[in-house]
Gaussian input, Z-matrix of N, CA and C with variables (Angstrom, degrees):
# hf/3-21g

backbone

0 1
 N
 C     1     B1
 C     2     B2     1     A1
 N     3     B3     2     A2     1     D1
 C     4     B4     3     A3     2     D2
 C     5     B5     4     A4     3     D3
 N     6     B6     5     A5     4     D4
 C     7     B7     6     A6     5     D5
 C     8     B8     7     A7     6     D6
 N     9     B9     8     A8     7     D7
 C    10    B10     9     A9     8     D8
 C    11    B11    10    A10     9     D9
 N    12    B12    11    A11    10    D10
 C    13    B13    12    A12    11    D11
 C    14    B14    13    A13    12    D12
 N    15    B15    14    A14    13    D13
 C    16    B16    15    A15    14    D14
 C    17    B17    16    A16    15    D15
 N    18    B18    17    A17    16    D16
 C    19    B19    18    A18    17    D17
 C    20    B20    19    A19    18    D18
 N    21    B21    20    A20    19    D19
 C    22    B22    21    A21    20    D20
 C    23    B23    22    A22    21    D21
 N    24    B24    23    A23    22    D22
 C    25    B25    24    A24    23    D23
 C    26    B26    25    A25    24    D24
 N    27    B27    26    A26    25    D25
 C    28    B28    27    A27    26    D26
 C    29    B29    28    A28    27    D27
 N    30    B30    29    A29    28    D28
 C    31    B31    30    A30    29    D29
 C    32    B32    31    A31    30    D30
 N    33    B33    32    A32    31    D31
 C    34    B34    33    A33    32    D32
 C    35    B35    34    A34    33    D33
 N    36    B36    35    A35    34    D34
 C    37    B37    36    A36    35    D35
 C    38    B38    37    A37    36    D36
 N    39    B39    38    A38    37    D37
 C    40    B40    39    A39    38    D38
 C    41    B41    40    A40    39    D39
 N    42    B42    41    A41    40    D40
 C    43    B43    42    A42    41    D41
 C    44    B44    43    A43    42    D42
 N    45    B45    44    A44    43    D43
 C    46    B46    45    A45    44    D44
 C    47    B47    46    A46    45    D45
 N    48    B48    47    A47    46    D46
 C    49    B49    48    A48    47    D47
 C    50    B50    49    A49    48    D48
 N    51    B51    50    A50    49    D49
 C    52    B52    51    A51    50    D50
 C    53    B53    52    A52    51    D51
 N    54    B54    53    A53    52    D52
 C    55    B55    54    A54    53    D53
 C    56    B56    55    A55    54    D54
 N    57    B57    56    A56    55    D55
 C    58    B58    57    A57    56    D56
 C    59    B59    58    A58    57    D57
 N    60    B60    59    A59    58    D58
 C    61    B61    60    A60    59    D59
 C    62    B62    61    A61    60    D60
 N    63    B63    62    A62    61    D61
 C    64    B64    63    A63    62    D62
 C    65    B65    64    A64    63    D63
 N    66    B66    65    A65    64    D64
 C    67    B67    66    A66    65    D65
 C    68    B68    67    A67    66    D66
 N    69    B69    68    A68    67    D67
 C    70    B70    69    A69    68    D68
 C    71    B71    70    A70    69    D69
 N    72    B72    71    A71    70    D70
 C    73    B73    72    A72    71    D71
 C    74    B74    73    A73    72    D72
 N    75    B75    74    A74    73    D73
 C    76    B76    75    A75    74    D74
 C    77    B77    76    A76    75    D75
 N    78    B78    77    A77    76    D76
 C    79    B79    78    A78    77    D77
 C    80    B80    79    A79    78    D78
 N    81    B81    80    A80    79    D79
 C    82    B82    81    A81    80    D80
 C    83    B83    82    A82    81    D81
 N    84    B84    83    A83    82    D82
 C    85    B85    84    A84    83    D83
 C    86    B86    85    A85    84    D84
 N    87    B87    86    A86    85    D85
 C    88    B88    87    A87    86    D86
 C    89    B89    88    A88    87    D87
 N    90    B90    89    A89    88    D88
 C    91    B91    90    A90    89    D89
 C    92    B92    91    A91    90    D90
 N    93    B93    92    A92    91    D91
 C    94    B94    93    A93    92    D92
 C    95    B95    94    A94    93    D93
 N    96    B96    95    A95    94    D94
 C    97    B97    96    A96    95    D95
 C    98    B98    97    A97    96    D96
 N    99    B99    98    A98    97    D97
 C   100   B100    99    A99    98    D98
 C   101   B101   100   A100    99    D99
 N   102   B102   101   A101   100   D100
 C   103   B103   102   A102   101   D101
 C   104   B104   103   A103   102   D102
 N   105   B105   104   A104   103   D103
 C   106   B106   105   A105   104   D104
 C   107   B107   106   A106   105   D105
 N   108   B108   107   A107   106   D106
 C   109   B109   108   A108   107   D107
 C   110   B110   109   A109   108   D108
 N   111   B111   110   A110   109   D109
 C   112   B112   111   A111   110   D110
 C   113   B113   112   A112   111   D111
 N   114   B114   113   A113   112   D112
 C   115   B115   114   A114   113   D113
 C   116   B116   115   A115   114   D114
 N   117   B117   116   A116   115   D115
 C   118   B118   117   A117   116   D116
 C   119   B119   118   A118   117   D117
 N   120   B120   119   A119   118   D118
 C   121   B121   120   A120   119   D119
 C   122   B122   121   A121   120   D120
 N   123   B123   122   A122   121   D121
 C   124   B124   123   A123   122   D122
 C   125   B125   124   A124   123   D123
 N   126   B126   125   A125   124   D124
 C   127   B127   126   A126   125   D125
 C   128   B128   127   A127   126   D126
 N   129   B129   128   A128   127   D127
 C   130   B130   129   A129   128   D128
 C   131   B131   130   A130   129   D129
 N   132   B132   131   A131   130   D130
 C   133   B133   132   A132   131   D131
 C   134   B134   133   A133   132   D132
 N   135   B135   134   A134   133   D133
 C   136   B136   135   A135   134   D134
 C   137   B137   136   A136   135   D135
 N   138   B138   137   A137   136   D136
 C   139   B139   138   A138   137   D137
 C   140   B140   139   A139   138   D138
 N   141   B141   140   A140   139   D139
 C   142   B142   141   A141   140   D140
 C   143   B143   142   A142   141   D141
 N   144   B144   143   A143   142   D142
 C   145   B145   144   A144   143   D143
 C   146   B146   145   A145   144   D144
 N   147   B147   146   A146   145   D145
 C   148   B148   147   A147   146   D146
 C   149   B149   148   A148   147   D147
 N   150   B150   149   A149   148   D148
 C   151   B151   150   A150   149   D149
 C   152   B152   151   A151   150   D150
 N   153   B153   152   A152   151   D151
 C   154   B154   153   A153   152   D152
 C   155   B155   154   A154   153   D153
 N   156   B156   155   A155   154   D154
 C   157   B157   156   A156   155   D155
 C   158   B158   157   A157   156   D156
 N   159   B159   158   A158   157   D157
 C   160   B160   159   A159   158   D158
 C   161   B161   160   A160   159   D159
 N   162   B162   161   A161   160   D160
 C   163   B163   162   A162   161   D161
 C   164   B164   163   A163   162   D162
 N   165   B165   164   A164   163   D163
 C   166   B166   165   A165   164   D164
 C   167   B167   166   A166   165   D165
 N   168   B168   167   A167   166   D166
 C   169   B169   168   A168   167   D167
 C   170   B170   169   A169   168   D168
 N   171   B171   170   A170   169   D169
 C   172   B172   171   A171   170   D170
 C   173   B173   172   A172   171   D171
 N   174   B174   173   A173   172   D172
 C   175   B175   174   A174   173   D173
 C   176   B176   175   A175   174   D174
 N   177   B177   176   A176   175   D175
 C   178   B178   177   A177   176   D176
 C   179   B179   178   A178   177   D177
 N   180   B180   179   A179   178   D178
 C   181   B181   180   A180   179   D179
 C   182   B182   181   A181   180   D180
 N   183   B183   182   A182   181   D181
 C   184   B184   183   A183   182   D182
 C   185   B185   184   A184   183   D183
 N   186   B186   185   A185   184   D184
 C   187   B187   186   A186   185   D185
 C   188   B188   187   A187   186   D186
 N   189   B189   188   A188   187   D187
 C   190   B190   189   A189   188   D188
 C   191   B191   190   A190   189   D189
 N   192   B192   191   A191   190   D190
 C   193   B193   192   A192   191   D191
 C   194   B194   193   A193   192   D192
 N   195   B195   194   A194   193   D193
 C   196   B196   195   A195   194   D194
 C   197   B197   196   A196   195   D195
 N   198   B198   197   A197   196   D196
 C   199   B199   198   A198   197   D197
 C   200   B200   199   A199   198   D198
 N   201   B201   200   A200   199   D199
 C   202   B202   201   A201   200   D200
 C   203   B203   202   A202   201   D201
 N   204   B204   203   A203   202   D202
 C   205   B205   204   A204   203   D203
 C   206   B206   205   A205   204   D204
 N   207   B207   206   A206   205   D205
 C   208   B208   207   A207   206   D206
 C   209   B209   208   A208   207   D207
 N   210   B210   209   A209   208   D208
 C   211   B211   210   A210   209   D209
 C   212   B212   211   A211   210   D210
 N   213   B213   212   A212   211   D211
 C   214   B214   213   A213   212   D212
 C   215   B215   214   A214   213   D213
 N   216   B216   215   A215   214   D214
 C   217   B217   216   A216   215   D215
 C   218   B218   217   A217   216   D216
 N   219   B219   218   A218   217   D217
 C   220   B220   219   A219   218   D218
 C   221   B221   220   A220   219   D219
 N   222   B222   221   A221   220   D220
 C   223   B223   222   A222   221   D221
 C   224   B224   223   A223   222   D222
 N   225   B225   224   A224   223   D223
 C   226   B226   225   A225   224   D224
 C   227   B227   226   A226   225   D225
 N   228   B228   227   A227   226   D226
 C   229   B229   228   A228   227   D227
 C   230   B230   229   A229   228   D228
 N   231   B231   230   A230   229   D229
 C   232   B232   231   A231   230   D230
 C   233   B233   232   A232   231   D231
 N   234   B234   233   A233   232   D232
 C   235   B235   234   A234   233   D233
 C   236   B236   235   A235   234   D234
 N   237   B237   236   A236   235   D235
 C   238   B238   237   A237   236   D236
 C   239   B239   238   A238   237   D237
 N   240   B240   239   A239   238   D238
 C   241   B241   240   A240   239   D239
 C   242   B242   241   A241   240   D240
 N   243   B243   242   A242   241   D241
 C   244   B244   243   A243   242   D242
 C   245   B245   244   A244   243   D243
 N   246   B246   245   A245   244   D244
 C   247   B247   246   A246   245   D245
 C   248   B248   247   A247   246   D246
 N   249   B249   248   A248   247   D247
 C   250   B250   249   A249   248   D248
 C   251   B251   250   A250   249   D249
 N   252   B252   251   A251   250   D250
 C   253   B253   252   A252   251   D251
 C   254   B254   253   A253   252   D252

   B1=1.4386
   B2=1.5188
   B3=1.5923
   B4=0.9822
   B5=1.4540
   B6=1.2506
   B7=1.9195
   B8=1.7288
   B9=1.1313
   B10=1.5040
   B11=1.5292
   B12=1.3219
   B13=1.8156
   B14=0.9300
   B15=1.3896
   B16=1.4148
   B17=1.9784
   B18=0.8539
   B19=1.6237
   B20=1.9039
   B21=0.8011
   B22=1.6722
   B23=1.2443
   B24=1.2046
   B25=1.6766
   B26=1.5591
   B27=1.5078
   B28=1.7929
   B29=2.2159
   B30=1.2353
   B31=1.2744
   B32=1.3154
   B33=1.0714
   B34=1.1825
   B35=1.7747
   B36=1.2854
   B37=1.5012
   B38=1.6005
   B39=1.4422
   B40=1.6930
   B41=1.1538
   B42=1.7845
   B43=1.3267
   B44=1.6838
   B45=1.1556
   B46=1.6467
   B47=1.3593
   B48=1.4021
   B49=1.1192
   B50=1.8147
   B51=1.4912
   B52=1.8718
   B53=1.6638
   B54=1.1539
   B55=1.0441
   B56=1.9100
   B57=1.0673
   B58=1.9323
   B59=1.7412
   B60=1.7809
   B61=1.2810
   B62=1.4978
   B63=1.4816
   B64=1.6246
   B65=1.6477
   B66=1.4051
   B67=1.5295
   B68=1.9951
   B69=1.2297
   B70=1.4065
   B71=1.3249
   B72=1.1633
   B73=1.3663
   B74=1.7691
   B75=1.4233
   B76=1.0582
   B77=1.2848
   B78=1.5273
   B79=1.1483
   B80=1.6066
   B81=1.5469
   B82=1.5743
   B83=1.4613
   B84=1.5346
   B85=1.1635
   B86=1.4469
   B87=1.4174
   B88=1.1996
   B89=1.9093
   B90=1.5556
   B91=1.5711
   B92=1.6989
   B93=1.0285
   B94=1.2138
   B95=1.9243
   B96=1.5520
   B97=1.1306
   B98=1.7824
   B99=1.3460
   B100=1.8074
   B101=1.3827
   B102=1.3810
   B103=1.2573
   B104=1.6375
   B105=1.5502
   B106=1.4183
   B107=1.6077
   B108=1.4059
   B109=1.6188
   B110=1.4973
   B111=1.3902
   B112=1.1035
   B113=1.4771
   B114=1.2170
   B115=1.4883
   B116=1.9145
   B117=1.3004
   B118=1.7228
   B119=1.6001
   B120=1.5249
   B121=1.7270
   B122=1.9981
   B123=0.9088
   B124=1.7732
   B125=1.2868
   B126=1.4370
   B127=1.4777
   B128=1.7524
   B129=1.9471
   B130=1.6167
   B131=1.4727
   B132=1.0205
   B133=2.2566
   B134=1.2227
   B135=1.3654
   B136=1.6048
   B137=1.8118
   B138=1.5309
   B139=1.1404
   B140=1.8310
   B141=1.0624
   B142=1.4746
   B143=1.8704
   B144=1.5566
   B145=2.1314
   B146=1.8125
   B147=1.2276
   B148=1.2892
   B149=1.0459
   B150=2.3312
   B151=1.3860
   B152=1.7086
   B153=1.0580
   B154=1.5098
   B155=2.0087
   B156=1.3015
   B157=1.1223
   B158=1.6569
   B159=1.5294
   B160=1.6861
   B161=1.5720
   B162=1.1799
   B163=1.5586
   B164=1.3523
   B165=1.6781
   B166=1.4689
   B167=0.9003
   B168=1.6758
   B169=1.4967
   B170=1.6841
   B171=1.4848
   B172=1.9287
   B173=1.8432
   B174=1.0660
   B175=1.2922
   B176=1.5444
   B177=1.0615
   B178=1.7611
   B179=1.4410
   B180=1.3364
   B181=1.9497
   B182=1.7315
   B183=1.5434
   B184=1.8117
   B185=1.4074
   B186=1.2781
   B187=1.5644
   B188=1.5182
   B189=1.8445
   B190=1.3414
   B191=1.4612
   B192=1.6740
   B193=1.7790
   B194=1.4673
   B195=1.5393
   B196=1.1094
   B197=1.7868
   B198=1.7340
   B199=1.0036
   B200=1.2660
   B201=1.5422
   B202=1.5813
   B203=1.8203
   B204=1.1053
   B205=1.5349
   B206=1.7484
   B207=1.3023
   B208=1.7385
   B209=1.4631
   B210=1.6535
   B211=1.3026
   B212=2.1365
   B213=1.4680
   B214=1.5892
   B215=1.4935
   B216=1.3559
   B217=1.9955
   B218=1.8368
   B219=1.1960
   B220=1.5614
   B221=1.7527
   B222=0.8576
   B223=1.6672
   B224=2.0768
   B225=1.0466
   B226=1.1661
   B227=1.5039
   B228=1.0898
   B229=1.9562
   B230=1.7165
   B231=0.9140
   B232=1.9121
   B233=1.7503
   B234=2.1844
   B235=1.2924
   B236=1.3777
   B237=1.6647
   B238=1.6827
   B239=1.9391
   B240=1.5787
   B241=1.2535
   B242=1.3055
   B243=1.6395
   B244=1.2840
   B245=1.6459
   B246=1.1936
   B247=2.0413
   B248=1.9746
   B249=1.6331
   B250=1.6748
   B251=2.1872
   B252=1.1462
   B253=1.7037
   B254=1.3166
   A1=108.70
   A2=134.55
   A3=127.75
   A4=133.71
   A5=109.82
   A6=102.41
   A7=85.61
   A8=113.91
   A9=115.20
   A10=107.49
   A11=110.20
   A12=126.25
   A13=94.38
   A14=110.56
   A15=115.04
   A16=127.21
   A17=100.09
   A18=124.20
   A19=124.09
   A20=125.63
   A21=116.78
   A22=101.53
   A23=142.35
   A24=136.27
   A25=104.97
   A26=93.63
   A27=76.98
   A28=96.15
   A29=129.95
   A30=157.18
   A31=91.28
   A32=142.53
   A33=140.35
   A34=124.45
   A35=95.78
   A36=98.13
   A37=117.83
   A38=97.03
   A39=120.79
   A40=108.70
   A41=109.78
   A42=139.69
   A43=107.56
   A44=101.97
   A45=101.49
   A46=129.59
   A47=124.95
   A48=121.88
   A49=116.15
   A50=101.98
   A51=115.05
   A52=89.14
   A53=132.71
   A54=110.62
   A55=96.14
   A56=90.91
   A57=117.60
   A58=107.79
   A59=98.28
   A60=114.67
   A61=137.10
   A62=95.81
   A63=113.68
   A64=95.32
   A65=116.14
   A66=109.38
   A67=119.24
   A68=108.80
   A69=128.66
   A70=107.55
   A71=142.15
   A72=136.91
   A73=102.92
   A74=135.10
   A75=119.35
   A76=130.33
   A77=130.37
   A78=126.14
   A79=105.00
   A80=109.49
   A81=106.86
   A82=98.45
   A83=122.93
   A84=143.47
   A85=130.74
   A86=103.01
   A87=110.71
   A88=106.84
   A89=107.04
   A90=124.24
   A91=104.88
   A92=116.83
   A93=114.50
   A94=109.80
   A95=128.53
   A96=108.89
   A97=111.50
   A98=109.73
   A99=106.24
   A100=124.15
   A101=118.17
   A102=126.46
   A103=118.62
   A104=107.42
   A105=105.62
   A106=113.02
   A107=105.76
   A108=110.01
   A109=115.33
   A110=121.88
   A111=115.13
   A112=136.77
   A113=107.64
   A114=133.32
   A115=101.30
   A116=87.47
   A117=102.55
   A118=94.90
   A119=111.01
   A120=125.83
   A121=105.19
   A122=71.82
   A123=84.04
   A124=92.28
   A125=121.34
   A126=100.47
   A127=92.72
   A128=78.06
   A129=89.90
   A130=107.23
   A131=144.71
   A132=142.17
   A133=82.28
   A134=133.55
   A135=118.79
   A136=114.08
   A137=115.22
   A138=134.05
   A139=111.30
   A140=108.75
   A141=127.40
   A142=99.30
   A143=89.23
   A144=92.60
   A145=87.23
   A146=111.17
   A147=133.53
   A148=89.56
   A149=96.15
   A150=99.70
   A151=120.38
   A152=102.82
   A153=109.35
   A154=114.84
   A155=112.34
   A156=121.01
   A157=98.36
   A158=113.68
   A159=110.11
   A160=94.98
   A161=108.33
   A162=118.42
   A163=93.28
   A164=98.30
   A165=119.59
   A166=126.16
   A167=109.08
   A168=126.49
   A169=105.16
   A170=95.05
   A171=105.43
   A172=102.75
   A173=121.54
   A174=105.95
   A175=118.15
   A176=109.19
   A177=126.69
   A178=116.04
   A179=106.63
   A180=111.57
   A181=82.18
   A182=83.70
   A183=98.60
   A184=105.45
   A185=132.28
   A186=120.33
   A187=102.96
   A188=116.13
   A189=128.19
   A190=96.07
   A191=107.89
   A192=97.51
   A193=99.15
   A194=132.98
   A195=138.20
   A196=119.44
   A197=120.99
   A198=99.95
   A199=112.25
   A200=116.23
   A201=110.36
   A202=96.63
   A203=115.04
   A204=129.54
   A205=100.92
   A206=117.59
   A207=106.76
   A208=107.05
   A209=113.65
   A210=101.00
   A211=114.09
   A212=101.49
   A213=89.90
   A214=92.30
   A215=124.57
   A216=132.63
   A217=88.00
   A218=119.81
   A219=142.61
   A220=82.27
   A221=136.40
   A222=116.22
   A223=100.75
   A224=123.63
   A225=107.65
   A226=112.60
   A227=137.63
   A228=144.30
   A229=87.38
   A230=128.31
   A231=139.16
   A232=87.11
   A233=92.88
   A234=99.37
   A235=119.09
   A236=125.93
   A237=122.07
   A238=86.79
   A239=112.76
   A240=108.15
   A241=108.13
   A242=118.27
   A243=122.96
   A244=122.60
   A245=117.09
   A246=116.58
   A247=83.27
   A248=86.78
   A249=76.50
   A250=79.20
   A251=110.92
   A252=125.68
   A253=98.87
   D1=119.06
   D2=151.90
   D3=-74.59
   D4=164.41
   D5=-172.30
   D6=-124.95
   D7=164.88
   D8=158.20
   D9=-129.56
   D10=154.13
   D11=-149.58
   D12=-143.93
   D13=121.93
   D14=178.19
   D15=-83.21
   D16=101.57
   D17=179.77
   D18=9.61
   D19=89.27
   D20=-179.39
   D21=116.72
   D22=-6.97
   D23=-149.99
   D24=-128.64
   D25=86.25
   D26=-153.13
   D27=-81.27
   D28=-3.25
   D29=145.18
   D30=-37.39
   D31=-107.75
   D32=-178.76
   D33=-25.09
   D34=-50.73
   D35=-176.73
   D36=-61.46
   D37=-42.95
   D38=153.07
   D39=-6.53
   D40=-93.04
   D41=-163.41
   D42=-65.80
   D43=-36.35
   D44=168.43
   D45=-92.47
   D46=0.53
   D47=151.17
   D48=-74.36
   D49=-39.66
   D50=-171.43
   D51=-63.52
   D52=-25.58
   D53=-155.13
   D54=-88.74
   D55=-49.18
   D56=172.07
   D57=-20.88
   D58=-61.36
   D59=164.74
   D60=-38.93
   D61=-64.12
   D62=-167.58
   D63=-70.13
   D64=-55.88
   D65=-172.05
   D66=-73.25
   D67=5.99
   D68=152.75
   D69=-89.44
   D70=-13.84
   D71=163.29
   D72=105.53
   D73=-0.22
   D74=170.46
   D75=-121.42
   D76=177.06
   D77=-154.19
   D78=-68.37
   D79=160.78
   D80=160.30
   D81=-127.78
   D82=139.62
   D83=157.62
   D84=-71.85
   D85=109.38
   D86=-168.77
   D87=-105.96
   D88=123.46
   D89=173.42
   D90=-86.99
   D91=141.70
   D92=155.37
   D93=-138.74
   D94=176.08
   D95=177.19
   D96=-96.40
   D97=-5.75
   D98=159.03
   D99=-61.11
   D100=-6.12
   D101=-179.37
   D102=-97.65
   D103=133.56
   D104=173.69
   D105=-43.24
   D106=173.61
   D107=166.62
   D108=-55.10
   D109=-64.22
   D110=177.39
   D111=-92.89
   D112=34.78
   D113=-177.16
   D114=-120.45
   D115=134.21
   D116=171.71
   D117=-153.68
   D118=-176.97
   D119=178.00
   D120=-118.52
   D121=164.70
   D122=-172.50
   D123=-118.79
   D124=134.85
   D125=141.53
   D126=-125.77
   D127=-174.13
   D128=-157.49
   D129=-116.06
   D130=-158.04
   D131=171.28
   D132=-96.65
   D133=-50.49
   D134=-164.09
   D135=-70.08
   D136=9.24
   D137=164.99
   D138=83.60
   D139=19.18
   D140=-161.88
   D141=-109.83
   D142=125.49
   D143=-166.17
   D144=-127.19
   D145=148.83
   D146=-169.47
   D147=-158.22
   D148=135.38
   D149=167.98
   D150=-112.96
   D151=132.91
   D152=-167.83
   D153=-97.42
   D154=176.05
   D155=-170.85
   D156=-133.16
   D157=149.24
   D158=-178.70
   D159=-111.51
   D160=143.34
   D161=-160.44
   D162=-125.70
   D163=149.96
   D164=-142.59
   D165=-43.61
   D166=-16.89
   D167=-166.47
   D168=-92.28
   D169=4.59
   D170=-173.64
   D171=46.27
   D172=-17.67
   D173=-175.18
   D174=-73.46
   D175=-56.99
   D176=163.55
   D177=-58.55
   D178=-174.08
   D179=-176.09
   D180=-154.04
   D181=152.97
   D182=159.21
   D183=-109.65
   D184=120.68
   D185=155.74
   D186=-62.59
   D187=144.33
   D188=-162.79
   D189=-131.71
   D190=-10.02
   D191=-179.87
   D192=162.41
   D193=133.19
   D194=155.14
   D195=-73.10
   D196=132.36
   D197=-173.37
   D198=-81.74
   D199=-176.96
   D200=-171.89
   D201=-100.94
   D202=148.30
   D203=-176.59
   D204=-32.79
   D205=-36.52
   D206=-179.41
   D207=-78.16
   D208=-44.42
   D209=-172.29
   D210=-58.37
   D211=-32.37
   D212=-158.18
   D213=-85.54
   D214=-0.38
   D215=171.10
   D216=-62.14
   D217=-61.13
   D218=-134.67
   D219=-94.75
   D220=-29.99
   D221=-177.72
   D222=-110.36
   D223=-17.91
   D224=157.95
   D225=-79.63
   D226=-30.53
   D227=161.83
   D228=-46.50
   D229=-79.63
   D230=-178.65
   D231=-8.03
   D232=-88.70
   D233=-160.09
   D234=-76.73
   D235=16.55
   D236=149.18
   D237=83.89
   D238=35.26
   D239=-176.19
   D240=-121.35
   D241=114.03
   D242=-168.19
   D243=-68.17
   D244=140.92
   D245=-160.09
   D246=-76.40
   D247=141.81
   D248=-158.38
   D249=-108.94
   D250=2.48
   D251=-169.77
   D252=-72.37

């Protein structure tokens, strides 16, 4: 399935790819710069974000902690990313 994204907005493309994701049923990876190098968040369609660690083998992840329903409310409010659940 292609999507089309409208040009220069990379904010937009963002939010419309995460969305692309979650309602295909899989995770989207979320970077932020509070995060170690090899640490990012997952979230999930069932609206559920865990932050993980990439292990040495970079191939795998460690989950390090599920957030609690305020924190992953309070970091999608951050990144202006609408609860799509």
């Amino acid at each position: 399935m292609k999507v089309k994204f409208p040009p220069n907005n990379s904010k937009v493309l963002v939010k419309k790819l995460r969305e692309q994701k979650l309602r295909a049923g899989q995770p989207f990876m979320i970077n932020t710069k509070e995060l170690g190098t090899t640490e990012c968040y997952l979230e999930y369609p069932d609206g559920a974000i865990v932050l993980v660690s990439a292990q040495q083998s970079k191939t795998d992840i460690n989950i390090l902690r599920k957030l609690s329903d305020d924190e992953a409310k309070g970091l999608r409010k951050k990144l202006s990313f609408a609860e799509l659940v």
